[in-house]
C-alpha positions as CSV (number, residue, x, y, z in Angstrom):
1,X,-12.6,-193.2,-136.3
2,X,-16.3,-193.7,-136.0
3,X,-17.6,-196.8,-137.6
4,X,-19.8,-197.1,-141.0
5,X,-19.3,-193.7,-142.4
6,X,-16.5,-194.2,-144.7
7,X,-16.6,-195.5,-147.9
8,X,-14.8,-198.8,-148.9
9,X,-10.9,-198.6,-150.5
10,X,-10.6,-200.5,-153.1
11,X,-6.9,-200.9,-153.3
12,X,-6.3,-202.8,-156.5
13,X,-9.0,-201.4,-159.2
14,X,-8.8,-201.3,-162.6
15,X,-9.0,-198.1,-164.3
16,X,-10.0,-198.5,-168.1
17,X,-9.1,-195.4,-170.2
18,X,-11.4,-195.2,-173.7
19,X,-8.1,-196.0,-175.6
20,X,-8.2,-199.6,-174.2
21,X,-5.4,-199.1,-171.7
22,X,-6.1,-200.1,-168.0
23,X,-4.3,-199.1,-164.7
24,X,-4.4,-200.6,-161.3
25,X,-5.4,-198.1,-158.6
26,X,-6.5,-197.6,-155.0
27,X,-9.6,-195.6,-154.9
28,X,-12.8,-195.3,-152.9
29,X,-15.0,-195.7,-156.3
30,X,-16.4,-199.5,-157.7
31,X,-15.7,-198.6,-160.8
32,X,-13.2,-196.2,-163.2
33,X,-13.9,-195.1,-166.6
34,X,-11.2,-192.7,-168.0
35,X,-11.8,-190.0,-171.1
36,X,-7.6,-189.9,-171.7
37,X,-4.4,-191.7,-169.7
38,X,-0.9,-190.8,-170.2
39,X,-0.7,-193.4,-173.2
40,X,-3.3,-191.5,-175.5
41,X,-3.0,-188.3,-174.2
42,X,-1.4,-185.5,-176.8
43,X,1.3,-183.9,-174.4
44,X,3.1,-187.2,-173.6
45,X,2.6,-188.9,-176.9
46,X,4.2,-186.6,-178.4
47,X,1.4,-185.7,-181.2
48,X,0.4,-182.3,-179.5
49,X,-2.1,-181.1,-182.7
50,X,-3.1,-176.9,-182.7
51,X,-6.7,-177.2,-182.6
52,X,-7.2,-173.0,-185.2
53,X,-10.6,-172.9,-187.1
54,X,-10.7,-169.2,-187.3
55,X,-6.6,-169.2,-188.4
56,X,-5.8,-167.9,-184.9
57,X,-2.6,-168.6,-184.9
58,X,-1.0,-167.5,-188.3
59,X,-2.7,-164.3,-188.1
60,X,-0.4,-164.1,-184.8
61,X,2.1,-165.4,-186.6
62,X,2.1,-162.8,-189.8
63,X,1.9,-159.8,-187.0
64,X,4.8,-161.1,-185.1
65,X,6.7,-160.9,-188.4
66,X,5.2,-157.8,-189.6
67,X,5.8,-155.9,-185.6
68,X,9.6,-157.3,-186.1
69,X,10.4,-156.1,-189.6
70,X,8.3,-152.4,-188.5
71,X,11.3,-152.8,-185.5
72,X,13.9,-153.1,-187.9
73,X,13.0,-150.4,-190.1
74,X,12.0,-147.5,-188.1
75,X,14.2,-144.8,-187.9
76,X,16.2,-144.2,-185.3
77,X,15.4,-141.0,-183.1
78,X,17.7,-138.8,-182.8
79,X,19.5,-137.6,-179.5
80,X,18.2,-134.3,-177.9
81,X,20.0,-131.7,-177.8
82,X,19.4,-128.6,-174.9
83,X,19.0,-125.3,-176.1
84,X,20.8,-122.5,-175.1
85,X,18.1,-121.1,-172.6
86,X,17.5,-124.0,-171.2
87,X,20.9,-124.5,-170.4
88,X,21.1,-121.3,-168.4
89,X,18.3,-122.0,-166.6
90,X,19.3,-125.3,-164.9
91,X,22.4,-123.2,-163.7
């Protein structure tokens, strides 16, 4: 390896996340500032929230429903049935 070109490891640095948790590291930086860790972040803590200002997600919702019930009531088509000339032909 050539000399004075890499950066300095820092094996034991403390990361500080904004929700006041802190996590020892190795990394090349001086210093770690985290937005969101694993204790404050939504997925793991379990307190995932649907971010819908424009009602995104009922209007999904009430067409799900509505293309489901449509499903249900639609009539059923009915089995075709070969005519007679057309049954001659394809012999």
């Amino acid at each position: 390896m050539k000399k004075d070109i890499h950066p300095t490891y820092n094996p034991t640095l403390k990361a500080k996340c904004a929700c006041g948790a802190e996590y020892e590291v190795g990394t090349t930086l001086s210093e770690l500032n985290l937005e969101i860790c694993a204790d404050c972040h939504p997925f793991y803590t379990g307190n995932e929230k649907i971010l819908d200002t424009a009602g995104r997600v009922e209007k999904f919702k009430m067409r799900r429903v509505a293309a489901e019930e449509a499903k249900k009531n639609a009539p059923k088509p009915k089995p075709k049935v070969k005519k007679k000339e057309e049954e001659e032909e394809s012999k």
